[in-house]
PyMOL Python script that loads the backbone (N, CA, C, O; Angstrom):
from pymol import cmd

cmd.read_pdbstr("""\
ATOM      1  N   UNK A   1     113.139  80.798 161.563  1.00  0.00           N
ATOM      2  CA  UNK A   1     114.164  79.989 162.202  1.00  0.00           C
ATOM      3  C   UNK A   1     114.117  80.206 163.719  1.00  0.00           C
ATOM      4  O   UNK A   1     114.277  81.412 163.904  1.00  0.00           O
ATOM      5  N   UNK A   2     113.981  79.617 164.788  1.00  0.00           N
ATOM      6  CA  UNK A   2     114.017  79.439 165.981  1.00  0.00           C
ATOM      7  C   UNK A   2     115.855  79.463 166.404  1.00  0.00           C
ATOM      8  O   UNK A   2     116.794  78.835 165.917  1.00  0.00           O
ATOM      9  N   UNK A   3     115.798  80.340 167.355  1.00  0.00           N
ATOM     10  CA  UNK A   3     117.175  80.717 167.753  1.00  0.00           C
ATOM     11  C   UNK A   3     116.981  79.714 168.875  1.00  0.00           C
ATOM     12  O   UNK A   3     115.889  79.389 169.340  1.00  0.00           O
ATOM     13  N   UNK A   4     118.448  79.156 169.345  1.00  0.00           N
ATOM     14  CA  UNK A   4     118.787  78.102 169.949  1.00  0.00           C
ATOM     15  C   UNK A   4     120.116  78.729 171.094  1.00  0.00           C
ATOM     16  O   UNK A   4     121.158  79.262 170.714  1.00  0.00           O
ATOM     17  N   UNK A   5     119.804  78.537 172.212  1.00  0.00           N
ATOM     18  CA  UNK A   5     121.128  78.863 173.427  1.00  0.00           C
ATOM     19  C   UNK A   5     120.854  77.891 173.985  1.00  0.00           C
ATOM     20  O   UNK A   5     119.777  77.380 174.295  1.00  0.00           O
ATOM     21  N   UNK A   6     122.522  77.444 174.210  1.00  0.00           N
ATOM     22  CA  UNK A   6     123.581  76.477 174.677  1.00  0.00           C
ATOM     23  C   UNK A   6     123.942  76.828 175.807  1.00  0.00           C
ATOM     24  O   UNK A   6     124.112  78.011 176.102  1.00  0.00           O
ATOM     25  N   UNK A   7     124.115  75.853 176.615  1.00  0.00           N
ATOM     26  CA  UNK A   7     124.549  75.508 178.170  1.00  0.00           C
ATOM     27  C   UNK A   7     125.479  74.715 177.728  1.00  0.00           C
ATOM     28  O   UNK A   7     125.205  73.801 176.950  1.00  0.00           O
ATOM     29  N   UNK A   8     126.666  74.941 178.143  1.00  0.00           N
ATOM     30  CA  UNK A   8     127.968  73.977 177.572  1.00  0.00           C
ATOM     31  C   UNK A   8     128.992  73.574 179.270  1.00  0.00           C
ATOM     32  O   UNK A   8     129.048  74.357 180.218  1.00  0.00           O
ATOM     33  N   UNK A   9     129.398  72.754 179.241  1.00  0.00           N
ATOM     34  CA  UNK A   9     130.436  72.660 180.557  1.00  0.00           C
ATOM     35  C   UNK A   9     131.429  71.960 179.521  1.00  0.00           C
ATOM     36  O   UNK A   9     131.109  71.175 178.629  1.00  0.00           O
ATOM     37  N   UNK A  10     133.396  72.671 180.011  1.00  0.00           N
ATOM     38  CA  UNK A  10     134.332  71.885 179.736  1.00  0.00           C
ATOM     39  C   UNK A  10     135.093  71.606 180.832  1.00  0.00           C
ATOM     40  O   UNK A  10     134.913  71.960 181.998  1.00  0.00           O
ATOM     41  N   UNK A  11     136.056  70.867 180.304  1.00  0.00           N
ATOM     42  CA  UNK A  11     136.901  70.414 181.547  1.00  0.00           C
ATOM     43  C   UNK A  11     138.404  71.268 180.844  1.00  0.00           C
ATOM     44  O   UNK A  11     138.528  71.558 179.654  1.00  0.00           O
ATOM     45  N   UNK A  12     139.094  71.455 181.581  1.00  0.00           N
ATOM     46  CA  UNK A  12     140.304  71.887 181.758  1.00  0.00           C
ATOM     47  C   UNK A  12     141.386  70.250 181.910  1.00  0.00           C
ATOM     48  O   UNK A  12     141.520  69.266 182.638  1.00  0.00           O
ATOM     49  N   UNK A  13     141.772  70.683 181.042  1.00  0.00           N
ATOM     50  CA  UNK A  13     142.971  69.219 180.687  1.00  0.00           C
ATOM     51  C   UNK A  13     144.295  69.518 181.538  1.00  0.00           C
ATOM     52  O   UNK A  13     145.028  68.625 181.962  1.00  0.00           O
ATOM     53  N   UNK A  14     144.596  71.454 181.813  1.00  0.00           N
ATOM     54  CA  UNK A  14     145.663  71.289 182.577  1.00  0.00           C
ATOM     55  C   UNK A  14     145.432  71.177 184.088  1.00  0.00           C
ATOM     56  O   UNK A  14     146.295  70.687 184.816  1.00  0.00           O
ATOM     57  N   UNK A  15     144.309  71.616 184.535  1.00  0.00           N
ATOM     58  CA  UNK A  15     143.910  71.357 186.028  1.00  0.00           C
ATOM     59  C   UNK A  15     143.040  70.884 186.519  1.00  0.00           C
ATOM     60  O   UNK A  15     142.887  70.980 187.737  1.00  0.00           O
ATOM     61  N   UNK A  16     142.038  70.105 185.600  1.00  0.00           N
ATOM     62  CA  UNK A  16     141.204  69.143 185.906  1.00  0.00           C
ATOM     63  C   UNK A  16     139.882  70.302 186.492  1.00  0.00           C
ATOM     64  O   UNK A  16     139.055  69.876 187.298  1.00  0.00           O
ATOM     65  N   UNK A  17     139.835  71.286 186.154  1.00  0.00           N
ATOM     66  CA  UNK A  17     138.869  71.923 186.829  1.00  0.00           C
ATOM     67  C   UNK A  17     138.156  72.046 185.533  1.00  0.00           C
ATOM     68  O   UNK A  17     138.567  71.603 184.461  1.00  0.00           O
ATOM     69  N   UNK A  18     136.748  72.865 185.786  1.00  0.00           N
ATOM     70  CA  UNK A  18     135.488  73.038 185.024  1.00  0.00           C
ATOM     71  C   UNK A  18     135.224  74.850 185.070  1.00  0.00           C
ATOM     72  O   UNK A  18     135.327  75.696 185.958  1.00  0.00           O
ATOM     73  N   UNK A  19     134.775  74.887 183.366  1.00  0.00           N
ATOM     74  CA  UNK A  19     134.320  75.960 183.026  1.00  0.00           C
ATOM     75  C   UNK A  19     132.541  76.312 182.645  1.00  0.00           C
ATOM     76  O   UNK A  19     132.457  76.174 181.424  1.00  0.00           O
ATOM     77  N   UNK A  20     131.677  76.552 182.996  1.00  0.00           N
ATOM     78  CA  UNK A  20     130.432  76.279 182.207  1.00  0.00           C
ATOM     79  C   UNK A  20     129.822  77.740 181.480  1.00  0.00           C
ATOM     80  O   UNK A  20     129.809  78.870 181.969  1.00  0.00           O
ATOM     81  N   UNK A  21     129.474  77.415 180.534  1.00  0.00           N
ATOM     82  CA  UNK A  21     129.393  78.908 179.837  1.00  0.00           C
ATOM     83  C   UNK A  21     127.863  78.562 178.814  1.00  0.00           C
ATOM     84  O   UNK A  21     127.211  77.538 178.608  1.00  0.00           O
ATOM     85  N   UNK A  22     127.732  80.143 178.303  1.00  0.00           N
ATOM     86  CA  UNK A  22     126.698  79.606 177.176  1.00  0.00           C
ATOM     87  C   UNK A  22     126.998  80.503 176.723  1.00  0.00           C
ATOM     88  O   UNK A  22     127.637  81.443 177.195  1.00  0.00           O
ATOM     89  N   UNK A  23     126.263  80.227 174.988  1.00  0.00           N
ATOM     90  CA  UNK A  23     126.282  81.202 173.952  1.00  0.00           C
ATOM     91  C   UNK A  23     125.192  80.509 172.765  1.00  0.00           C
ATOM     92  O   UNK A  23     124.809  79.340 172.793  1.00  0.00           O
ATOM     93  N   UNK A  24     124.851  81.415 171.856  1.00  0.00           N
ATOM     94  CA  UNK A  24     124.173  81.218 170.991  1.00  0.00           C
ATOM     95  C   UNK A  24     124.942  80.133 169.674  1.00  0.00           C
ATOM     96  O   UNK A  24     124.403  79.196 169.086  1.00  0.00           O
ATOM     97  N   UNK A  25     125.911  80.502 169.560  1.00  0.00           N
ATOM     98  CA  UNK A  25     126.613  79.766 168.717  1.00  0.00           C
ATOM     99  C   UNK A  25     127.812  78.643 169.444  1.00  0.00           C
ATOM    100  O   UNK A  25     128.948  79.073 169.646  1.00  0.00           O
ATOM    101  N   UNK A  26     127.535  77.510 169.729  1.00  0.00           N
ATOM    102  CA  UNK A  26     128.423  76.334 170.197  1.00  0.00           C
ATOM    103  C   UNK A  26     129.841  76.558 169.251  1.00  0.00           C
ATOM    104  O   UNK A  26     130.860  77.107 169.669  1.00  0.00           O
ATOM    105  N   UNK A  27     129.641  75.964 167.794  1.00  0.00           N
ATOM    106  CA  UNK A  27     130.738  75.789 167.331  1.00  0.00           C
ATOM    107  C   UNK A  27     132.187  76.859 167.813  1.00  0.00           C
ATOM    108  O   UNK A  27     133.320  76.659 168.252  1.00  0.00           O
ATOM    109  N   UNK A  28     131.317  78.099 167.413  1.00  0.00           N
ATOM    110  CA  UNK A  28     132.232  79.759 167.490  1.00  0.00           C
ATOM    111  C   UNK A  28     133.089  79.544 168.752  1.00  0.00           C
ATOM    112  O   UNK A  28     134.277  79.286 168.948  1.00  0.00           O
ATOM    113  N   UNK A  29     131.829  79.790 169.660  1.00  0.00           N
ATOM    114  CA  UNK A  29     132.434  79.625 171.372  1.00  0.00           C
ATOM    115  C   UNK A  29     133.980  78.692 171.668  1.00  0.00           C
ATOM    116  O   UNK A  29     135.011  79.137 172.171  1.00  0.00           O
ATOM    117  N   UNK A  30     133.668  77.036 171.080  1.00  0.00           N
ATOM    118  CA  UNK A  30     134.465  76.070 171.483  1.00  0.00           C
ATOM    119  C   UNK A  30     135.770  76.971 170.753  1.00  0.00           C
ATOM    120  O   UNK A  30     136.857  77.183 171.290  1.00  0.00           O
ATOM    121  N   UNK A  31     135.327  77.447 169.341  1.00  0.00           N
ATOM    122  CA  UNK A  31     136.763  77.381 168.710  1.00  0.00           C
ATOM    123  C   UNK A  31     137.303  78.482 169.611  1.00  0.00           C
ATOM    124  O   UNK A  31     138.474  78.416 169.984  1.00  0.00           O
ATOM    125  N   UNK A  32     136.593  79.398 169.950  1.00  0.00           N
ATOM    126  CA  UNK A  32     137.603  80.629 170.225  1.00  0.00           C
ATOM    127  C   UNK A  32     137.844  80.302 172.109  1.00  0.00           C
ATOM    128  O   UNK A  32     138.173  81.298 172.753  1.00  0.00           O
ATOM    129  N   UNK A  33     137.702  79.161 172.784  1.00  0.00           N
ATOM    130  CA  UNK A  33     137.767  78.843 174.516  1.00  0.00           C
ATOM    131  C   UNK A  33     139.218  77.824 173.357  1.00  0.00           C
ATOM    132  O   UNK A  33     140.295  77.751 173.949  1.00  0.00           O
ATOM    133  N   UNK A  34     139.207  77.376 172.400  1.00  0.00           N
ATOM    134  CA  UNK A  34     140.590  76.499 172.140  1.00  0.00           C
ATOM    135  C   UNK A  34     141.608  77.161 171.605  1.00  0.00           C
ATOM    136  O   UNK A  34     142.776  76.882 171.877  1.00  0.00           O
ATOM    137  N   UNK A  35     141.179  78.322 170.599  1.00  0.00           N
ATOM    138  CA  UNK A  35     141.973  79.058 170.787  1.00  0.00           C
ATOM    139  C   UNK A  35     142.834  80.043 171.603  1.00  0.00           C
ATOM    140  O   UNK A  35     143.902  80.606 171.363  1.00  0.00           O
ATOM    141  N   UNK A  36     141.987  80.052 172.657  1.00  0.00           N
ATOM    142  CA  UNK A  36     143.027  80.883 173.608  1.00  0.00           C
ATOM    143  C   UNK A  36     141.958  82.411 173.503  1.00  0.00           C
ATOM    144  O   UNK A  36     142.048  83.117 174.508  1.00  0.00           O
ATOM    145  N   UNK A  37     141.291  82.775 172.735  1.00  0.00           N
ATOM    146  CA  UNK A  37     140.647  83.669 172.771  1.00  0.00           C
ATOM    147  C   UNK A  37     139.736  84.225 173.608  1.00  0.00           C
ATOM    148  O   UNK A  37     139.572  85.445 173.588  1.00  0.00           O
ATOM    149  N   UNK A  38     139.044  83.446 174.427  1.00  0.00           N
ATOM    150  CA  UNK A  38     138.125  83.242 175.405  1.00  0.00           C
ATOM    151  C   UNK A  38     138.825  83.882 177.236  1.00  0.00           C
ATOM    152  O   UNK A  38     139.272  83.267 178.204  1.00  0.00           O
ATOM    153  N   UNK A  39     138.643  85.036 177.017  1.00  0.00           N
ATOM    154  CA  UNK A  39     139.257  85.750 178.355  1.00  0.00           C
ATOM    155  C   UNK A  39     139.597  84.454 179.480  1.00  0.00           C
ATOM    156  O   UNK A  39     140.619  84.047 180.031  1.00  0.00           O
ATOM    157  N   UNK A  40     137.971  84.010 179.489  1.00  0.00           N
ATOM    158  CA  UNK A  40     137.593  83.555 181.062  1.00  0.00           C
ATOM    159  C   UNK A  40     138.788  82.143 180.858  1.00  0.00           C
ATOM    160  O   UNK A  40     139.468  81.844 181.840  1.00  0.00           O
ATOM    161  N   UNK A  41     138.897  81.640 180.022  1.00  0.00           N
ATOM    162  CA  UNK A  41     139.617  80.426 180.097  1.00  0.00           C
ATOM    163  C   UNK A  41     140.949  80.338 179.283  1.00  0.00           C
ATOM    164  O   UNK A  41     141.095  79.377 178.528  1.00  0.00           O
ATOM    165  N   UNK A  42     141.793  81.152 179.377  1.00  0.00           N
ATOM    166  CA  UNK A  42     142.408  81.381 178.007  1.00  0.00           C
ATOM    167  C   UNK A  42     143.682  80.714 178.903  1.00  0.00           C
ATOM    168  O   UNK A  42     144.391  80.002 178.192  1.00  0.00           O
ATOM    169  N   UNK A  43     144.147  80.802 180.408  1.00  0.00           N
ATOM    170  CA  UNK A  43     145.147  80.590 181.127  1.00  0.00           C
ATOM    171  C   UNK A  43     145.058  78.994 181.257  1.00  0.00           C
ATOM    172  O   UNK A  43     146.143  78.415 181.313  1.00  0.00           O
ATOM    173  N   UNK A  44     143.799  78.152 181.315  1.00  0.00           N
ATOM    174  CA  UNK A  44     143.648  77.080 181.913  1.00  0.00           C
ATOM    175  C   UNK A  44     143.468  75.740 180.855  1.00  0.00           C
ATOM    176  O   UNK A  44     143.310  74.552 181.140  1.00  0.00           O
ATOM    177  N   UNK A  45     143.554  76.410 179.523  1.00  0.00           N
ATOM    178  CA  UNK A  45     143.222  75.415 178.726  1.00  0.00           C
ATOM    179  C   UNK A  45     144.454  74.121 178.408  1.00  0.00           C
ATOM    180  O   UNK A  45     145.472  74.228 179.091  1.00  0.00           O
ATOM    181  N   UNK A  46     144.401  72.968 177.451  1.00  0.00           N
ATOM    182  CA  UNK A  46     143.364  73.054 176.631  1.00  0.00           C
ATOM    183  C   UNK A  46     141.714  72.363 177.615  1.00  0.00           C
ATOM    184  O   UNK A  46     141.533  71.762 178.674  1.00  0.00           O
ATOM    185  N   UNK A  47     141.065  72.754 176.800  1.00  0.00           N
ATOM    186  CA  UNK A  47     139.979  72.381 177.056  1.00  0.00           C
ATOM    187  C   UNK A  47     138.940  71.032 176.612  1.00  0.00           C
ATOM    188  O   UNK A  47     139.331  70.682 175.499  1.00  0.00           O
ATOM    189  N   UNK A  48     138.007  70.322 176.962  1.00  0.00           N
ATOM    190  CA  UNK A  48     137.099  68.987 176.409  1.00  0.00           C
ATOM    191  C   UNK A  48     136.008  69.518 176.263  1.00  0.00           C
ATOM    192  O   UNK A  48     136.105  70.501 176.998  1.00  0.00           O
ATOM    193  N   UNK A  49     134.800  69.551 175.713  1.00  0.00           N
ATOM    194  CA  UNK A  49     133.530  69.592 175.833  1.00  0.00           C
ATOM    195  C   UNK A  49     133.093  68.433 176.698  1.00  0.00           C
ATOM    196  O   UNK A  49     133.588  67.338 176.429  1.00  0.00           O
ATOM    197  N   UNK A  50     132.316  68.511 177.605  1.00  0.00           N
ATOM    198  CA  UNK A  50     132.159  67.054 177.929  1.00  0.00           C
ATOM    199  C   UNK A  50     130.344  67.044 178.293  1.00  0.00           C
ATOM    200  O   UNK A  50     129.652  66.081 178.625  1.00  0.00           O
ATOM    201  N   UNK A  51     129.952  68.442 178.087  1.00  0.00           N
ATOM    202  CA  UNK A  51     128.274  68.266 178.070  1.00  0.00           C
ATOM    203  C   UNK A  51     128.202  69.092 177.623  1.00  0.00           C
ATOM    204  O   UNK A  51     129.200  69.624 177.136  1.00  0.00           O
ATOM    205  N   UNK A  52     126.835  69.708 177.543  1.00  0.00           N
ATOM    206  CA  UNK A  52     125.765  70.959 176.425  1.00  0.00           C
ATOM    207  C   UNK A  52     124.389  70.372 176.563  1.00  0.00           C
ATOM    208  O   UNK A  52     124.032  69.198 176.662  1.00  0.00           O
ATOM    209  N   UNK A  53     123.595  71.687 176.539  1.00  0.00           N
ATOM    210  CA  UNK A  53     122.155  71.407 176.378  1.00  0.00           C
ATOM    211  C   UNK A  53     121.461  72.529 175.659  1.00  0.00           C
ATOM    212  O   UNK A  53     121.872  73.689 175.663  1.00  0.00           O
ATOM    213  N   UNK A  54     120.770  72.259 175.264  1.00  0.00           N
ATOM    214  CA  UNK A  54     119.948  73.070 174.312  1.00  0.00           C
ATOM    215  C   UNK A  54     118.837  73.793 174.566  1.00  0.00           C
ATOM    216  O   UNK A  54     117.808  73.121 174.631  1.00  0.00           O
ATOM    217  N   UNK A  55     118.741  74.826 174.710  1.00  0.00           N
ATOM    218  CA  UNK A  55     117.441  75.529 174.673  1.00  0.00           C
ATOM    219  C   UNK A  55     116.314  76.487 173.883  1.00  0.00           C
ATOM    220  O   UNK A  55     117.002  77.507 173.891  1.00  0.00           O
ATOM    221  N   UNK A  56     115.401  76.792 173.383  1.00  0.00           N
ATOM    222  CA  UNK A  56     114.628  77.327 172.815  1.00  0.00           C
ATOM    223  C   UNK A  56     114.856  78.697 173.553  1.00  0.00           C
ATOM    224  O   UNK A  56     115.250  79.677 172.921  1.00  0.00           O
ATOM    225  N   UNK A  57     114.575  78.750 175.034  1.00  0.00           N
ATOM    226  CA  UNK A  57     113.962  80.170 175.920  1.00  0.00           C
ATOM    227  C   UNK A  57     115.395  80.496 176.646  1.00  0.00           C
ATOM    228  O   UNK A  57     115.863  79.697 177.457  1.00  0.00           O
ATOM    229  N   UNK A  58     116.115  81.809 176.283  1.00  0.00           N
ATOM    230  CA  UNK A  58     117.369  82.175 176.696  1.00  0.00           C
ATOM    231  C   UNK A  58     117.367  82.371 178.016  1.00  0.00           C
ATOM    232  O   UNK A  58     118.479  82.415 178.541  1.00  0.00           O
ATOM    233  N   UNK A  59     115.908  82.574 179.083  1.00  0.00           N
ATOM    234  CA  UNK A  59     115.970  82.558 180.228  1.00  0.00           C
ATOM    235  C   UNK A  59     116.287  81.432 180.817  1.00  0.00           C
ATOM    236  O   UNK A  59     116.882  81.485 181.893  1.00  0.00           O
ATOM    237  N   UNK A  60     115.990  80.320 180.295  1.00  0.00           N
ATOM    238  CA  UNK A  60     116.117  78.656 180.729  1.00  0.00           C
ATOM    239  C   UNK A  60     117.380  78.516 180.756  1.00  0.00           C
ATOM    240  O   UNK A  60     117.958  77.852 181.617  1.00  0.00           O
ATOM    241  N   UNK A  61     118.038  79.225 179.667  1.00  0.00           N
ATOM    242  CA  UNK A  61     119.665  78.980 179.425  1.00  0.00           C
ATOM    243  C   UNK A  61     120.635  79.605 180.233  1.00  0.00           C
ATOM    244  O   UNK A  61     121.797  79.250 180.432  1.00  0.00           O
ATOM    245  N   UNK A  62     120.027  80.575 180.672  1.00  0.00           N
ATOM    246  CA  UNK A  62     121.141  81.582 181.132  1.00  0.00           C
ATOM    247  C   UNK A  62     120.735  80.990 182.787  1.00  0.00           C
ATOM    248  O   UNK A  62     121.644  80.768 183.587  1.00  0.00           O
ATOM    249  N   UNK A  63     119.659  80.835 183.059  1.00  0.00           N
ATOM    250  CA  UNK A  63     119.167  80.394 184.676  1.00  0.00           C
ATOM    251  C   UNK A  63     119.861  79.007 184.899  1.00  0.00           C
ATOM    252  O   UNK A  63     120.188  78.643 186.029  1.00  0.00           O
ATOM    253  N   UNK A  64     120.147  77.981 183.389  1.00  0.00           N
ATOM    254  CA  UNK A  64     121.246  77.211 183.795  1.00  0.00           C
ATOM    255  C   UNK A  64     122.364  77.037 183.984  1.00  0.00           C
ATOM    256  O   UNK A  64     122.942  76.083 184.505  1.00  0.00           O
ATOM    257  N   UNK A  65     122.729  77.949 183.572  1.00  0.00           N
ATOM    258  CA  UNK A  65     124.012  78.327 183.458  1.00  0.00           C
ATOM    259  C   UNK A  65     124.549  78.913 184.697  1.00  0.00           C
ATOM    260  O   UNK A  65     125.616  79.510 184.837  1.00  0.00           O
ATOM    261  N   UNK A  66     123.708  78.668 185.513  1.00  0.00           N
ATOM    262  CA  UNK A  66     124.219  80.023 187.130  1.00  0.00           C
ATOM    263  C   UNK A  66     124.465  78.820 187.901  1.00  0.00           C
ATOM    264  O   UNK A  66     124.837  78.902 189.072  1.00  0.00           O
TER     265      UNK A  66
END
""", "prot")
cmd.dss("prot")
cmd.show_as("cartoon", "prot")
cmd.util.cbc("prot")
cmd.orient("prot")
């Protein structure tokens, strides 16, 4: 099985600002940035997905992510 990292950007619904993050698992991530669980965004939510990209090579991912 080929492991897969995510480049994700959301938007912030209460201040119109942007979060961009990655992780190996999309689904996990979103639920726990909507739950409130997610340190970095837990004050600013709720949150949208509004892009993601996919990568094979975690260096590609994480170098997009900066």
């Amino acid at each position: 099985m080929i492991d897969v990292f995510y480049v994700y950007v959301l938007h912030s619904l209460a201040d119109n600002g942007f979060y961009i993050g990655y992780s190996t698992d999309l689904k996990k991530r979103l639920a726990q940035h909507k739950q409130g669980a997610a340190i970095a965004t837990r004050h600013r939510g709720p949150w949208k997905l509004i892009y993601y990209e996919a990568y094979i090579e975690q260096a590609d991912a994480k170098g997009r992510e900066r």
